[in-house]
mmCIF entry with sequence, helices, sheets and N, C-alpha, C, O atoms, coordinates in Angstrom:
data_MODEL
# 
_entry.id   MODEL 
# 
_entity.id                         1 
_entity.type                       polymer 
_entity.pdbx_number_of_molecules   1 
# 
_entity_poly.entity_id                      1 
_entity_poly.type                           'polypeptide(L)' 
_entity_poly.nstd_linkage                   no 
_entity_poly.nstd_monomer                   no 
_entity_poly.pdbx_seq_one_letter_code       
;(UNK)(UNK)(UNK)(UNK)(UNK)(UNK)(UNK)(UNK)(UNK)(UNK)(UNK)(UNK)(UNK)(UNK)(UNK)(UNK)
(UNK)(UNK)(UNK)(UNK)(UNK)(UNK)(UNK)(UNK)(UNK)(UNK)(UNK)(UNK)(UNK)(UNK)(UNK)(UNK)
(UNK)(UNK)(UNK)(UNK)(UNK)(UNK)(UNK)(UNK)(UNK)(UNK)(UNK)
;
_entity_poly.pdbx_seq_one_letter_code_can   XXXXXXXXXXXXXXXXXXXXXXXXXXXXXXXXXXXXXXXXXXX 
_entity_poly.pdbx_strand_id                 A 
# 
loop_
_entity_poly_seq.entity_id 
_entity_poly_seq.num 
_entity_poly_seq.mon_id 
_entity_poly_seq.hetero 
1 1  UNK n 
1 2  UNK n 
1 3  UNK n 
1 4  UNK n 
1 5  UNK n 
1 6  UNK n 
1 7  UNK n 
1 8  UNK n 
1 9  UNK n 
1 10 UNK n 
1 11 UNK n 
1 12 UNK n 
1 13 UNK n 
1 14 UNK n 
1 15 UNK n 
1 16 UNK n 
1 17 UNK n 
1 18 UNK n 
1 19 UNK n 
1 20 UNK n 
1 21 UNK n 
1 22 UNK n 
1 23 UNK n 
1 24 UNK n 
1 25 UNK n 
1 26 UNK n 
1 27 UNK n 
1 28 UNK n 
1 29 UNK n 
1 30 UNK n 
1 31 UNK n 
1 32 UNK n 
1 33 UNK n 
1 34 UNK n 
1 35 UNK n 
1 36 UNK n 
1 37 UNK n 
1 38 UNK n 
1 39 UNK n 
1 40 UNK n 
1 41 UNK n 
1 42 UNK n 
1 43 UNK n 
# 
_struct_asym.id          A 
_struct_asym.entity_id   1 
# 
loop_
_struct_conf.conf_type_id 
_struct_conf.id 
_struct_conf.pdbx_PDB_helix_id 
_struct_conf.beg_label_comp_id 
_struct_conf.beg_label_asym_id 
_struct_conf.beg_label_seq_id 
_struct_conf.pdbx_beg_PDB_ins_code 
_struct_conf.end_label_comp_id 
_struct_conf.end_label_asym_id 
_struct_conf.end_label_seq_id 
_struct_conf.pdbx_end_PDB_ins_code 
_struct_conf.beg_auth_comp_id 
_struct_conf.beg_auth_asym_id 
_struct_conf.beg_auth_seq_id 
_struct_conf.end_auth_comp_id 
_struct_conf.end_auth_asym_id 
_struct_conf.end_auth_seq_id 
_struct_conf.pdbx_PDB_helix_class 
_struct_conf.details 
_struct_conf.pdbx_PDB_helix_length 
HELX_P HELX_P1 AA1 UNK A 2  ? UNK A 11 ? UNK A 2  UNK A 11 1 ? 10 
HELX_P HELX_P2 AA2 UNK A 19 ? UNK A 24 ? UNK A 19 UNK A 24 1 ? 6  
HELX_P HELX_P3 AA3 UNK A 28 ? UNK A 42 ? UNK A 28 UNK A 42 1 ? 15 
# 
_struct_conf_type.id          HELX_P 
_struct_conf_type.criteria    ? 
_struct_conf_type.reference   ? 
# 
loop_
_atom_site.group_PDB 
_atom_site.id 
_atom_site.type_symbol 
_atom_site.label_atom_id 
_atom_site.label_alt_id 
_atom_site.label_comp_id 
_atom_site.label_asym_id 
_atom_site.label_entity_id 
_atom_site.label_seq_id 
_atom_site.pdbx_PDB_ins_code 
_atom_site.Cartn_x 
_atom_site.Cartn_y 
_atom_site.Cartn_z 
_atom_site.occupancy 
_atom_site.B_iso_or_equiv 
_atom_site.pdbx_formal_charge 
_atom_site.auth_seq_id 
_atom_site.auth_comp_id 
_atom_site.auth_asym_id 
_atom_site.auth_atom_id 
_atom_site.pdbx_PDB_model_num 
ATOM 1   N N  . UNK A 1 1  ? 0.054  -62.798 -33.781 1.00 0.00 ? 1  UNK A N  1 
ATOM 2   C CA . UNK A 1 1  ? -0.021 -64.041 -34.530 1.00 0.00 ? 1  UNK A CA 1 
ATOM 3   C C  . UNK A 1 1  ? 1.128  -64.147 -35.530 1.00 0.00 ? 1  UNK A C  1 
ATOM 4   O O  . UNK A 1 1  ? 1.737  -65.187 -35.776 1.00 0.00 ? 1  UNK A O  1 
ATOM 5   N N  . UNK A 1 2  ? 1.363  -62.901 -36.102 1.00 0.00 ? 2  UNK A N  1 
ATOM 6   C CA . UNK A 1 2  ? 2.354  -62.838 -37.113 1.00 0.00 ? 2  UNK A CA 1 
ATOM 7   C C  . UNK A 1 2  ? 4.169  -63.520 -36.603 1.00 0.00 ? 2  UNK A C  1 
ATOM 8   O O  . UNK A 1 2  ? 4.950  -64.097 -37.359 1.00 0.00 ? 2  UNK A O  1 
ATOM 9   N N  . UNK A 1 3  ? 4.369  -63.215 -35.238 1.00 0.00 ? 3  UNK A N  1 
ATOM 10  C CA . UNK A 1 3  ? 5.595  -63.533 -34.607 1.00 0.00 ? 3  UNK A CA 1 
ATOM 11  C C  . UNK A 1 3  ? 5.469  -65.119 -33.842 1.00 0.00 ? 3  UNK A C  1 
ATOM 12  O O  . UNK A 1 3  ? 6.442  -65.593 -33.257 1.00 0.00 ? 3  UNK A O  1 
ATOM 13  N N  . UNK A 1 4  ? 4.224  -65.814 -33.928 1.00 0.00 ? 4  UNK A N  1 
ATOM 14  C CA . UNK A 1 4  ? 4.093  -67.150 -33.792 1.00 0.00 ? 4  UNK A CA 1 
ATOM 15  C C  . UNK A 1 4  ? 4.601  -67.975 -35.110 1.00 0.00 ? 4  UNK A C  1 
ATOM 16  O O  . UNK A 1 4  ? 5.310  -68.980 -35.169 1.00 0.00 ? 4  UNK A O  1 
ATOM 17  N N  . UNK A 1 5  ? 3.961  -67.158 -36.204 1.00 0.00 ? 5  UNK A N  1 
ATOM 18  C CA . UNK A 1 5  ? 4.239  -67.944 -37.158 1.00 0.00 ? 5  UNK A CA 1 
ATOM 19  C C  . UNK A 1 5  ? 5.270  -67.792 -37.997 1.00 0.00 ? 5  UNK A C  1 
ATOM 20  O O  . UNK A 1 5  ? 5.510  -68.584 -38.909 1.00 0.00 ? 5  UNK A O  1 
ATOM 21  N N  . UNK A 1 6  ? 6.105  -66.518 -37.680 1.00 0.00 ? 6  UNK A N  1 
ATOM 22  C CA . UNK A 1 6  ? 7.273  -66.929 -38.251 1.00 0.00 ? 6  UNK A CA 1 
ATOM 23  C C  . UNK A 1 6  ? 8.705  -67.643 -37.316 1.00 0.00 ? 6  UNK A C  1 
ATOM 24  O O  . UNK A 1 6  ? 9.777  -68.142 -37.658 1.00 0.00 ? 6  UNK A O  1 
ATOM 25  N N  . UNK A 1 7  ? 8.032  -67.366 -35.999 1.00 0.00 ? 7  UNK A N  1 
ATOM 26  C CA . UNK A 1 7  ? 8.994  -68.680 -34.722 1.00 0.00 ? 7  UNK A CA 1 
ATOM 27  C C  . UNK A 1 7  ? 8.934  -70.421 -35.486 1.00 0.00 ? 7  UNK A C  1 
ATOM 28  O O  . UNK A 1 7  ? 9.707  -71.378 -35.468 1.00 0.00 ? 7  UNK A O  1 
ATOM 29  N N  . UNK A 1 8  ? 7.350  -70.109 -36.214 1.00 0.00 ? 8  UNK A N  1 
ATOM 30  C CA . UNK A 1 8  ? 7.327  -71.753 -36.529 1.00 0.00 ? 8  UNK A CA 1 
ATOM 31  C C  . UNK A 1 8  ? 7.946  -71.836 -37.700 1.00 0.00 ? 8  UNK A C  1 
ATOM 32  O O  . UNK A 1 8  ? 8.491  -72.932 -37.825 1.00 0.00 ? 8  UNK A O  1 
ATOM 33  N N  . UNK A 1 9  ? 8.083  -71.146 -38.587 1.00 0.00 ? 9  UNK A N  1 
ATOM 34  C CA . UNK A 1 9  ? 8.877  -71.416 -39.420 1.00 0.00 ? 9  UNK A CA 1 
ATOM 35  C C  . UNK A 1 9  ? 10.246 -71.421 -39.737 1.00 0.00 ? 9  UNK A C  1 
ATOM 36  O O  . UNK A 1 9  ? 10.754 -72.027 -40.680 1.00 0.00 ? 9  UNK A O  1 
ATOM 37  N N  . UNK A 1 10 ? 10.810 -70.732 -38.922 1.00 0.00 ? 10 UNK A N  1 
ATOM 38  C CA . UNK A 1 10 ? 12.169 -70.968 -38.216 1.00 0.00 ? 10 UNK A CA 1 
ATOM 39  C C  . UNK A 1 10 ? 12.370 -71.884 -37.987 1.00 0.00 ? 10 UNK A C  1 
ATOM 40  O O  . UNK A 1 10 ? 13.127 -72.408 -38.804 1.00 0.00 ? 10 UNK A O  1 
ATOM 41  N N  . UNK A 1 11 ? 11.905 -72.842 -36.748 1.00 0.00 ? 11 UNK A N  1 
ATOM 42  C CA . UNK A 1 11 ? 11.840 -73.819 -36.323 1.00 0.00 ? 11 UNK A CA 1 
ATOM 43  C C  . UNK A 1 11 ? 11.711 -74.976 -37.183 1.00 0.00 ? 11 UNK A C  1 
ATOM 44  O O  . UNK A 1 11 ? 12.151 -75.989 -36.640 1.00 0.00 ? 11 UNK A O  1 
ATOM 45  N N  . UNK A 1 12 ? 11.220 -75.169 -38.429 1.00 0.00 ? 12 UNK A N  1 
ATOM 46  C CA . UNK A 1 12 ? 11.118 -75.814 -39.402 1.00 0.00 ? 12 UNK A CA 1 
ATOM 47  C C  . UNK A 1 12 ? 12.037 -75.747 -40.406 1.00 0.00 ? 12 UNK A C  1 
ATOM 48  O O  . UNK A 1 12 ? 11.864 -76.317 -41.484 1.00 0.00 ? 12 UNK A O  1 
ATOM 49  N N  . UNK A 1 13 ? 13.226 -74.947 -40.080 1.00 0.00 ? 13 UNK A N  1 
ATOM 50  C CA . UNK A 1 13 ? 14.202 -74.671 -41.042 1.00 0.00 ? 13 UNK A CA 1 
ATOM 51  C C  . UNK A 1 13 ? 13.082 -74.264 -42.136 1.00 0.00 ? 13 UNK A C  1 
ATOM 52  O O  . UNK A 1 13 ? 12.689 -75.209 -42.819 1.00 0.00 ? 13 UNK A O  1 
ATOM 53  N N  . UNK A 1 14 ? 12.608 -73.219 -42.358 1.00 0.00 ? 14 UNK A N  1 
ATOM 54  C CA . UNK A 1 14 ? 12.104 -73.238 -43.475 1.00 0.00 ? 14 UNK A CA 1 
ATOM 55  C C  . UNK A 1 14 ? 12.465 -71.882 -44.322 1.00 0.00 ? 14 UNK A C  1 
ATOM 56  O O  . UNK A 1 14 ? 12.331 -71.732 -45.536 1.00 0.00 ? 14 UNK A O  1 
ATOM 57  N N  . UNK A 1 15 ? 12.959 -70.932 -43.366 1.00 0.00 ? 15 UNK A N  1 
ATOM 58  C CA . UNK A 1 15 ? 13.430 -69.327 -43.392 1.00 0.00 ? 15 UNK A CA 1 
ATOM 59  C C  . UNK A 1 15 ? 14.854 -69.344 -42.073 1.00 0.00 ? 15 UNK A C  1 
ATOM 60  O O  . UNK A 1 15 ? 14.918 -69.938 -40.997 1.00 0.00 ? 15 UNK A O  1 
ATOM 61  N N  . UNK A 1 16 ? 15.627 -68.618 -42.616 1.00 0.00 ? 16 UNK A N  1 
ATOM 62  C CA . UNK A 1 16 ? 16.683 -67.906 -41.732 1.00 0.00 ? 16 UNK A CA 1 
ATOM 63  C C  . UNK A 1 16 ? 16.443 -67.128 -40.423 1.00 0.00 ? 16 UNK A C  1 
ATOM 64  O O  . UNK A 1 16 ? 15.288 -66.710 -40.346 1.00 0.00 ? 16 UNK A O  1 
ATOM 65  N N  . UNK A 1 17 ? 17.099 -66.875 -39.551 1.00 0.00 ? 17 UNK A N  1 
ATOM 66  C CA . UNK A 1 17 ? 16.337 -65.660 -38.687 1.00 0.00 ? 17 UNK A CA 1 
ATOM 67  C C  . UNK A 1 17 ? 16.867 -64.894 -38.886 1.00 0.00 ? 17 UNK A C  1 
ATOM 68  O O  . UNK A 1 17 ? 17.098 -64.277 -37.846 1.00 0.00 ? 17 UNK A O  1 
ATOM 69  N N  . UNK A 1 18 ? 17.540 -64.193 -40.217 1.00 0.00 ? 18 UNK A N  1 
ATOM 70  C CA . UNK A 1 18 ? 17.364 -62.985 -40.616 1.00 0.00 ? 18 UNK A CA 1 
ATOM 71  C C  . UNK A 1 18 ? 16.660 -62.318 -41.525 1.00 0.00 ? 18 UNK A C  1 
ATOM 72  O O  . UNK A 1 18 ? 16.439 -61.116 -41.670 1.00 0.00 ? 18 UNK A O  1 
ATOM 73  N N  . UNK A 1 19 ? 16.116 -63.923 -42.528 1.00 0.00 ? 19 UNK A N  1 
ATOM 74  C CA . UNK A 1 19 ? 14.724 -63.662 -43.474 1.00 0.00 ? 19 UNK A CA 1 
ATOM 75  C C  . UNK A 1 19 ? 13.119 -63.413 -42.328 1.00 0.00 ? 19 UNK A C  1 
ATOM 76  O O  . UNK A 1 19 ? 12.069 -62.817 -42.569 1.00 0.00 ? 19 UNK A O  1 
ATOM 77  N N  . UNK A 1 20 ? 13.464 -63.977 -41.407 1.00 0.00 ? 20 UNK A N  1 
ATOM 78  C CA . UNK A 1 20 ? 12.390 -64.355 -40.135 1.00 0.00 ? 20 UNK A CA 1 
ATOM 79  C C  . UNK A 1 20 ? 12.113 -63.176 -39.539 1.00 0.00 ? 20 UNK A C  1 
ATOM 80  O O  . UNK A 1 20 ? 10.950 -63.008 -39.170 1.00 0.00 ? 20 UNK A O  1 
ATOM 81  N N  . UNK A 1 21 ? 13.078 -62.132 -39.318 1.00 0.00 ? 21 UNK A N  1 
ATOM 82  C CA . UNK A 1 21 ? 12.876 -61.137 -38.705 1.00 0.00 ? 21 UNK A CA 1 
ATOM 83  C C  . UNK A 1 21 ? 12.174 -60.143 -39.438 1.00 0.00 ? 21 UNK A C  1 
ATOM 84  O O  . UNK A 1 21 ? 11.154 -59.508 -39.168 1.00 0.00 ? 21 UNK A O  1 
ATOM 85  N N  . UNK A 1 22 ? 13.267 -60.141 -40.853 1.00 0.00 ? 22 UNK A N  1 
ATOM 86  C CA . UNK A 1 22 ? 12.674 -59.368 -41.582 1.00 0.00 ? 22 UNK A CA 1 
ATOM 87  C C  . UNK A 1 22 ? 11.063 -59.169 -41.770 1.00 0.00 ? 22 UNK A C  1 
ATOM 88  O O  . UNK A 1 22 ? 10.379 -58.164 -41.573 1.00 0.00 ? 22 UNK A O  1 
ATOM 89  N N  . UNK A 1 23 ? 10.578 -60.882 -42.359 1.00 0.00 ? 23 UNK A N  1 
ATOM 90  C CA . UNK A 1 23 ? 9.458  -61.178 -42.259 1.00 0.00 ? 23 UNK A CA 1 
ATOM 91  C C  . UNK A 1 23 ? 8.645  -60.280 -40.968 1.00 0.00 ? 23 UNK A C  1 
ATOM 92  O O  . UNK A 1 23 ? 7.853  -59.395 -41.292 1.00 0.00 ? 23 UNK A O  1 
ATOM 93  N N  . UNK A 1 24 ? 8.825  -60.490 -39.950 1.00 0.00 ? 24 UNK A N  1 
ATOM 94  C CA . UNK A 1 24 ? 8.317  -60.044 -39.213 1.00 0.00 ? 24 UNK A CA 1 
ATOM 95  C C  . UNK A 1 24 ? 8.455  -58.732 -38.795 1.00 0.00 ? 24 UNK A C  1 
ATOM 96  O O  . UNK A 1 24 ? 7.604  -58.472 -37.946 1.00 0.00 ? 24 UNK A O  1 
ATOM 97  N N  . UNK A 1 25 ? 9.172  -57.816 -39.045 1.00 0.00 ? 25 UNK A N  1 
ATOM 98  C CA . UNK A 1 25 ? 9.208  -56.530 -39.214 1.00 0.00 ? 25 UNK A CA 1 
ATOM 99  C C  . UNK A 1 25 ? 9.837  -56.496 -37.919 1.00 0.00 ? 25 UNK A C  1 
ATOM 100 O O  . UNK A 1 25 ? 9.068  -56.169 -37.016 1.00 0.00 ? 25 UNK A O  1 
ATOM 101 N N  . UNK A 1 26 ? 11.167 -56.772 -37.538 1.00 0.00 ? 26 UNK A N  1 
ATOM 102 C CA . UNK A 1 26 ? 11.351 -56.609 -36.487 1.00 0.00 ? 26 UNK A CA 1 
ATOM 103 C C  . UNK A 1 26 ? 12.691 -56.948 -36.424 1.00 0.00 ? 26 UNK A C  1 
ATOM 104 O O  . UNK A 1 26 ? 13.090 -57.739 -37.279 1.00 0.00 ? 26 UNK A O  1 
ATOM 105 N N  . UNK A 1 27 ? 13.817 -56.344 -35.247 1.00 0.00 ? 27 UNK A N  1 
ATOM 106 C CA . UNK A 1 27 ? 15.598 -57.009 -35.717 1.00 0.00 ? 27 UNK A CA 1 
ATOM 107 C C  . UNK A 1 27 ? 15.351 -58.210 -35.498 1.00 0.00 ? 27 UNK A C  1 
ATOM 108 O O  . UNK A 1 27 ? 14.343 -58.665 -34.959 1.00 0.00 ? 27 UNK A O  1 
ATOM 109 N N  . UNK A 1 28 ? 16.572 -58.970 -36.047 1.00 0.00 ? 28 UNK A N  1 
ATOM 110 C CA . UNK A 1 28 ? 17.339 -59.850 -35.635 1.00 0.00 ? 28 UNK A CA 1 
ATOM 111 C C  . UNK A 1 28 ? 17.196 -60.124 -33.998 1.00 0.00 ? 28 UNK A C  1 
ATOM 112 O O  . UNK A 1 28 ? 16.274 -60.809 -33.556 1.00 0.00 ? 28 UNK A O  1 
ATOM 113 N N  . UNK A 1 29 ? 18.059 -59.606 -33.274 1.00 0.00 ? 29 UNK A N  1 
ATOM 114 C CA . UNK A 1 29 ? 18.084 -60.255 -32.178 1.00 0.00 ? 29 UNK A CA 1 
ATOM 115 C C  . UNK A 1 29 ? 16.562 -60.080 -31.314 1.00 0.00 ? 29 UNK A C  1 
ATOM 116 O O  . UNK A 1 29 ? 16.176 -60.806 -30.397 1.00 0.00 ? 29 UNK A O  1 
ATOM 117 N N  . UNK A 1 30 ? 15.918 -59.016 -31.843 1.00 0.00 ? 30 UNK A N  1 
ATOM 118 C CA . UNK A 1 30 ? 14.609 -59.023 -30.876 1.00 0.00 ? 30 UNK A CA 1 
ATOM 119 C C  . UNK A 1 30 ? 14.345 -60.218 -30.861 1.00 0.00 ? 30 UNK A C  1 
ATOM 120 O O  . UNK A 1 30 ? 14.418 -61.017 -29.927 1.00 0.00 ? 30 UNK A O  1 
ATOM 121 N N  . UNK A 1 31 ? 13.943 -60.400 -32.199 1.00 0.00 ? 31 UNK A N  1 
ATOM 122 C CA . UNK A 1 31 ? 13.689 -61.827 -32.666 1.00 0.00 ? 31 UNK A CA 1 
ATOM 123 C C  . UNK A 1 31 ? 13.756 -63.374 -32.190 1.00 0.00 ? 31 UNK A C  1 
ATOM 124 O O  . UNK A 1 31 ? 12.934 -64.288 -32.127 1.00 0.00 ? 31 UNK A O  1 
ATOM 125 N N  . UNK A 1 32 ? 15.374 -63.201 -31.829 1.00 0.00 ? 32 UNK A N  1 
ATOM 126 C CA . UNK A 1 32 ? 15.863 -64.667 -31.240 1.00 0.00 ? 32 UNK A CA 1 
ATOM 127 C C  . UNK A 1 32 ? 15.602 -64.418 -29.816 1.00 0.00 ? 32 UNK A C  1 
ATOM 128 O O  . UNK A 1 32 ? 15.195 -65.404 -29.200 1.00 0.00 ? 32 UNK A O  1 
ATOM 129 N N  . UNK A 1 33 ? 15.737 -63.368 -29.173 1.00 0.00 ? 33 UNK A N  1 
ATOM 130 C CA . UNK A 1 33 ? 15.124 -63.027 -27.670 1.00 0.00 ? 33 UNK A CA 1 
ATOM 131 C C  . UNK A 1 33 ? 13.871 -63.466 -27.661 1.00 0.00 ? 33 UNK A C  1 
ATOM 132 O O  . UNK A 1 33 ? 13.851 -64.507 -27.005 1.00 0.00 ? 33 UNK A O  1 
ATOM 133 N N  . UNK A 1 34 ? 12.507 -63.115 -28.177 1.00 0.00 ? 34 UNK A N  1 
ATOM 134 C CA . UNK A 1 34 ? 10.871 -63.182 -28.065 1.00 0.00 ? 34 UNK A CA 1 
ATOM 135 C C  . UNK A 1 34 ? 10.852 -64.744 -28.490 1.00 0.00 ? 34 UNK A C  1 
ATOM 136 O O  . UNK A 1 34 ? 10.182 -65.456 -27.742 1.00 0.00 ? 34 UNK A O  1 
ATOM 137 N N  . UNK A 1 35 ? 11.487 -65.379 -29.577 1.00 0.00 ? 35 UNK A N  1 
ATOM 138 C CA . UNK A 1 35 ? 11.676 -66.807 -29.906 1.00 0.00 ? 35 UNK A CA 1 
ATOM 139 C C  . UNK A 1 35 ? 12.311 -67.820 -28.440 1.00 0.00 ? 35 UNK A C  1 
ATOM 140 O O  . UNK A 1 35 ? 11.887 -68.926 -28.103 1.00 0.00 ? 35 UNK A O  1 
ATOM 141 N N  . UNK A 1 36 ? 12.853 -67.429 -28.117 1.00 0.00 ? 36 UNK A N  1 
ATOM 142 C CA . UNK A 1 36 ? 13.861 -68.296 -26.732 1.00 0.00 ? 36 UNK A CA 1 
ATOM 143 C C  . UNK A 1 36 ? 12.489 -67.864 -25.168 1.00 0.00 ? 36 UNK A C  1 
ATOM 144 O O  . UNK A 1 36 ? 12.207 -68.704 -24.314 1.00 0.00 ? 36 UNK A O  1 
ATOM 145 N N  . UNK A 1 37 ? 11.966 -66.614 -25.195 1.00 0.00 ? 37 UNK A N  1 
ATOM 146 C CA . UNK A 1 37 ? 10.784 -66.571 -24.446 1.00 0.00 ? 37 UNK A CA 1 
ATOM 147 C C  . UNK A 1 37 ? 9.440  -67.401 -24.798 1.00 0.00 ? 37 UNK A C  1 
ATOM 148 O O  . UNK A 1 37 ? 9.042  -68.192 -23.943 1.00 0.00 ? 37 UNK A O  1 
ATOM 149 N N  . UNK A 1 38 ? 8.941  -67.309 -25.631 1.00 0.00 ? 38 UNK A N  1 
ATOM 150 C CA . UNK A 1 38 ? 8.136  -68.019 -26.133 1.00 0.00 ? 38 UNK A CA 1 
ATOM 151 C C  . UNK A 1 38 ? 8.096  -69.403 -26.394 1.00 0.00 ? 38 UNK A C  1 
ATOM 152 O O  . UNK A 1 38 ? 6.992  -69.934 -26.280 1.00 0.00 ? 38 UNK A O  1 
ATOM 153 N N  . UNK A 1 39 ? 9.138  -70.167 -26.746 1.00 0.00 ? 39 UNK A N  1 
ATOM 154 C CA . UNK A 1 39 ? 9.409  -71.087 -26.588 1.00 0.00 ? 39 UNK A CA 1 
ATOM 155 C C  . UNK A 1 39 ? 9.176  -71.921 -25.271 1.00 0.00 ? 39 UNK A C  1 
ATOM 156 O O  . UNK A 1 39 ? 8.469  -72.922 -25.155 1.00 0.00 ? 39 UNK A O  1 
ATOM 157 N N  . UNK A 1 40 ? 9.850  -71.354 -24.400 1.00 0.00 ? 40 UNK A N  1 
ATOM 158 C CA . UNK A 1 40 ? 9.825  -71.745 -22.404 1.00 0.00 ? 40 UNK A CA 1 
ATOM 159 C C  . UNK A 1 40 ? 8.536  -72.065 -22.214 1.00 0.00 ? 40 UNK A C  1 
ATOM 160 O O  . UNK A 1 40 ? 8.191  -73.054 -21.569 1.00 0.00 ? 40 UNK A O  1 
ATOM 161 N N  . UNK A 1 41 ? 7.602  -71.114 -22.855 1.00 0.00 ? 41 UNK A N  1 
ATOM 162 C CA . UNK A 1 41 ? 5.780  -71.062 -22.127 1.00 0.00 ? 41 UNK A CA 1 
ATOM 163 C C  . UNK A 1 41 ? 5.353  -72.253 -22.659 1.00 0.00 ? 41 UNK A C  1 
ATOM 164 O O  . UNK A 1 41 ? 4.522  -72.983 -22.117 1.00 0.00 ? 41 UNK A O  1 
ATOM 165 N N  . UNK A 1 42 ? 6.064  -72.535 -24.022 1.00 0.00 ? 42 UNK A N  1 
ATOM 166 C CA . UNK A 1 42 ? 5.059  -73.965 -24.875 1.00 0.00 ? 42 UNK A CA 1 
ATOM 167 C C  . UNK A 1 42 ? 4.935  -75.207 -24.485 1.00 0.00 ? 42 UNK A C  1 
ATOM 168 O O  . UNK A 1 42 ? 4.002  -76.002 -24.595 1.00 0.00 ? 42 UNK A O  1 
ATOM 169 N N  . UNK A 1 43 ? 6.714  -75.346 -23.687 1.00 0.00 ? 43 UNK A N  1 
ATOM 170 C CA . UNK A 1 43 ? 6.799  -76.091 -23.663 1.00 0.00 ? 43 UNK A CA 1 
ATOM 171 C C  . UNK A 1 43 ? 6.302  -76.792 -21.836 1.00 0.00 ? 43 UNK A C  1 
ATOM 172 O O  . UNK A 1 43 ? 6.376  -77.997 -21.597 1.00 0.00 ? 43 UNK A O  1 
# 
């Protein structure tokens, strides 16, 4: 749940995706990788 909700707040310009990752305890690029997957399924 934690990596949904900081995808959405990304997405909202609301955090960086390097504050985003952080947030989420996790790198940078994992990050924009699991974000660009996740994304595909939503839509």
């Amino acid at each position: 749940m934690q990596l949904i909700t900081t995808i959405k707040l990304y997405e909202l310009d609301c955090l960086s995706a390097n504050a985003v990752a952080h947030l989420a305890g996790i790198p940078k690029a994992f990050f924009l990788t699991r974000k660009r997957k996740l994304a595909a399924t939503w839509k």
